[in-house]
C-alpha positions in Angstrom: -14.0 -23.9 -2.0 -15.8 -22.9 -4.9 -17.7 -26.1 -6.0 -18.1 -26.8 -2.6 -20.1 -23.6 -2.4 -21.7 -24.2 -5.7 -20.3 -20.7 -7.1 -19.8 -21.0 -11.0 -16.5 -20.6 -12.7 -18.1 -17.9 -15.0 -19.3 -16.0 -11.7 -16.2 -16.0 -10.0 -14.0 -15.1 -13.5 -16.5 -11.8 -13.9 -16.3 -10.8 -10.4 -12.8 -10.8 -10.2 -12.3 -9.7 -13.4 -10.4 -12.9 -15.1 -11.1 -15.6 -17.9 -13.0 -18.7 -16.6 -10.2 -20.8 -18.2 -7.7 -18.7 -15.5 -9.9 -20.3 -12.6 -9.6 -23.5 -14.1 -5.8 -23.6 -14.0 -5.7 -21.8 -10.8 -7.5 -24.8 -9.9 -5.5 -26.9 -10.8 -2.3 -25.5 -9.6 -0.8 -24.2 -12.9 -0.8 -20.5 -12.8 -0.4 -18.3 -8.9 -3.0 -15.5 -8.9 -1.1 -11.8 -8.3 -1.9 -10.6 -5.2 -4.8 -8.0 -6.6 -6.7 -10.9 -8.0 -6.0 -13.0 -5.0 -7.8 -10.2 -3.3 -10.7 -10.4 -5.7 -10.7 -14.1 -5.0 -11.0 -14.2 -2.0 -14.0 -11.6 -2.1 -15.6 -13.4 -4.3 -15.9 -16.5 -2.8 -16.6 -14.7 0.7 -13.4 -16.1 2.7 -9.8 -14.4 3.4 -6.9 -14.3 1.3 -5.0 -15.9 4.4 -7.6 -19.2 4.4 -7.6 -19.3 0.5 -3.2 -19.6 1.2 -4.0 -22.0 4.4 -2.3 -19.4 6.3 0.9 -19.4 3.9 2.2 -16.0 2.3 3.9 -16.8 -1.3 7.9 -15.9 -0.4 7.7 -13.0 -3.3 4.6 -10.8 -1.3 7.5 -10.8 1.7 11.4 -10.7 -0.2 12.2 -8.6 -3.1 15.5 -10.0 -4.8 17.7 -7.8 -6.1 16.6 -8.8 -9.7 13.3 -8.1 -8.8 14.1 -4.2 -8.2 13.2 -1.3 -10.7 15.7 1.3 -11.3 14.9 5.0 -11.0 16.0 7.1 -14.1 18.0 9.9 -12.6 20.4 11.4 -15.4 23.1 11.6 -12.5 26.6 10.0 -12.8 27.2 7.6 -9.8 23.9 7.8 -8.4 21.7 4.8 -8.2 18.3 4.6 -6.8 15.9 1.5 -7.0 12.4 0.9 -5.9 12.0 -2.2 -4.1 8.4 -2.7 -4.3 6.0 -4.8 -2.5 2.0 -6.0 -3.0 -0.5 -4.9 -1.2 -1.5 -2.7 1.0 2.3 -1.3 1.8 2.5 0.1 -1.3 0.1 2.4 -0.8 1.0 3.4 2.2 4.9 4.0 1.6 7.8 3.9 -0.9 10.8 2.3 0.2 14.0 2.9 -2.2 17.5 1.8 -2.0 20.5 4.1 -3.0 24.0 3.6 -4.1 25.9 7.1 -4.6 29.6 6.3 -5.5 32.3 9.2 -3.9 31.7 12.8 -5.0 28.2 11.8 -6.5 25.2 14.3 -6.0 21.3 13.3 -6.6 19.5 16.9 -7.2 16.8 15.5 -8.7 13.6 16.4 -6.4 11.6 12.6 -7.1 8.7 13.8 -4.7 6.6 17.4 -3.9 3.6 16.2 -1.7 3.4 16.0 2.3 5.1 13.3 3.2 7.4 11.8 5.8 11.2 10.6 4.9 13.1 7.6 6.5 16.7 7.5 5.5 18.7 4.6 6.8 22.5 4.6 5.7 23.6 1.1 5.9 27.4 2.4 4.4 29.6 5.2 3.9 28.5 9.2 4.5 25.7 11.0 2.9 24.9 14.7 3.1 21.0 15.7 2.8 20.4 19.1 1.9 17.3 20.9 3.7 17.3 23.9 1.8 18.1 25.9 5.8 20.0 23.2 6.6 22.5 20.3 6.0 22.7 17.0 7.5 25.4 14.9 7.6 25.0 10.9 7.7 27.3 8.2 8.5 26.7 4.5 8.5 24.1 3.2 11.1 22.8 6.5 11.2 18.6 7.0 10.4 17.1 10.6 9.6 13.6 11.0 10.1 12.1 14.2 8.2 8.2 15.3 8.9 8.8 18.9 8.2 11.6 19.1 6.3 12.4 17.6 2.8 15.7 16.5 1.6 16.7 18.3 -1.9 19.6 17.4 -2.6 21.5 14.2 -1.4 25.4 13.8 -2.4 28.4 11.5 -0.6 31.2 13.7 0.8 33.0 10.5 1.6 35.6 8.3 -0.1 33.8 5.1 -0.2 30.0 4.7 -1.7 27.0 5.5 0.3 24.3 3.2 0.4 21.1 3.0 2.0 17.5 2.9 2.3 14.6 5.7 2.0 11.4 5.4 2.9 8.7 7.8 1.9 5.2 7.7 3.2 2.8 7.8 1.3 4.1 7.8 -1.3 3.1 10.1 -4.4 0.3 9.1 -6.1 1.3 8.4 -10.0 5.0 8.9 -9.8 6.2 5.5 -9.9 5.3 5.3 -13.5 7.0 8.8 -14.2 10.6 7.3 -12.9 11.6 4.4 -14.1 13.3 3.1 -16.2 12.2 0.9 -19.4 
């Protein structure tokens, strides 16, 4: 696409902010662009990321393996939050986490201050949010959805471990790098 629009190497490189020896191999097949530059690519050279992938989405843009998840430093015995994080233009437009509080556990750390909205999804055992005016009590299959009100503290009154997902949107500008872990 680029030589056959007669765009140099060194042109494309600068616009999308690469070396001209990274186009080459791109070129060539031996290195995958990340889905920012792929972006600039396409830009670039005036097209679509879909017609610079001939329609097809690399697998990791779409699944997040369990390897692939970042853990959430919270201090908290038996509470386990990840971020499973996606490229693009979801990221920006929501945060979506999965938990794992053993029995008895309690997460009081408040991850998030800004308007937002909250999707919890529990997928296993019971979980308790705490409102602040109110409690509300979870059990598997169930799905809060919270405009107005924000969960504070989260904790597993059951016997078996509470997992789930939570979804906030959007998410908080700057505090993934506050709350991971290294």
């Amino acid at each position: 696409m680029r030589t056959n629009g007669q765009i140099r190497v060194r042109d494309v490189a600068g616009q999308c902010g690469v070396s001209p020896s990274f186009i080459y191999q791109l070129e060539q097949g031996k290195v995958e662009p990340s889905h920012s530059t792929l972006k600039s690519l396409a830009r670039a050279l005036g097209t679509s990321v879909a017609m610079l992938l001939g329609e097809e989405i690399p697998e990791s843009w779409m699944v997040v393996r369990h390897g692939g998840r970042r853990r959430v430093v919270t201090g908290e015995a038996g509470v386990t939050i990840q971020v499973l994080p996606f490229p693009g233009q979801r990221s920006k437009r929501m945060l979506v986490l999965a938990f794992d509080l053993a029995p008895g556990a309690v997460h009081r750390q408040v991850m998030f201050e800004h308007e937002r909205e909250d999707l919890v999804c529990l997928t296993a055992g019971e979980l308790e949010l705490d409102l602040g005016h109110r409690r509300l009590r979870l059990r598997s299959g169930d799905v809060a959805h919270l405009v107005l009100d924000r969960p504070r503290v989260l904790s597993n009154p059951g016997s078996t471990g509470a997992q789930g997902i939570w979804i906030v949107s959007p998410p908080q500008a700057g505090a993934e790098g506050r709350m991971f872990e290294i």
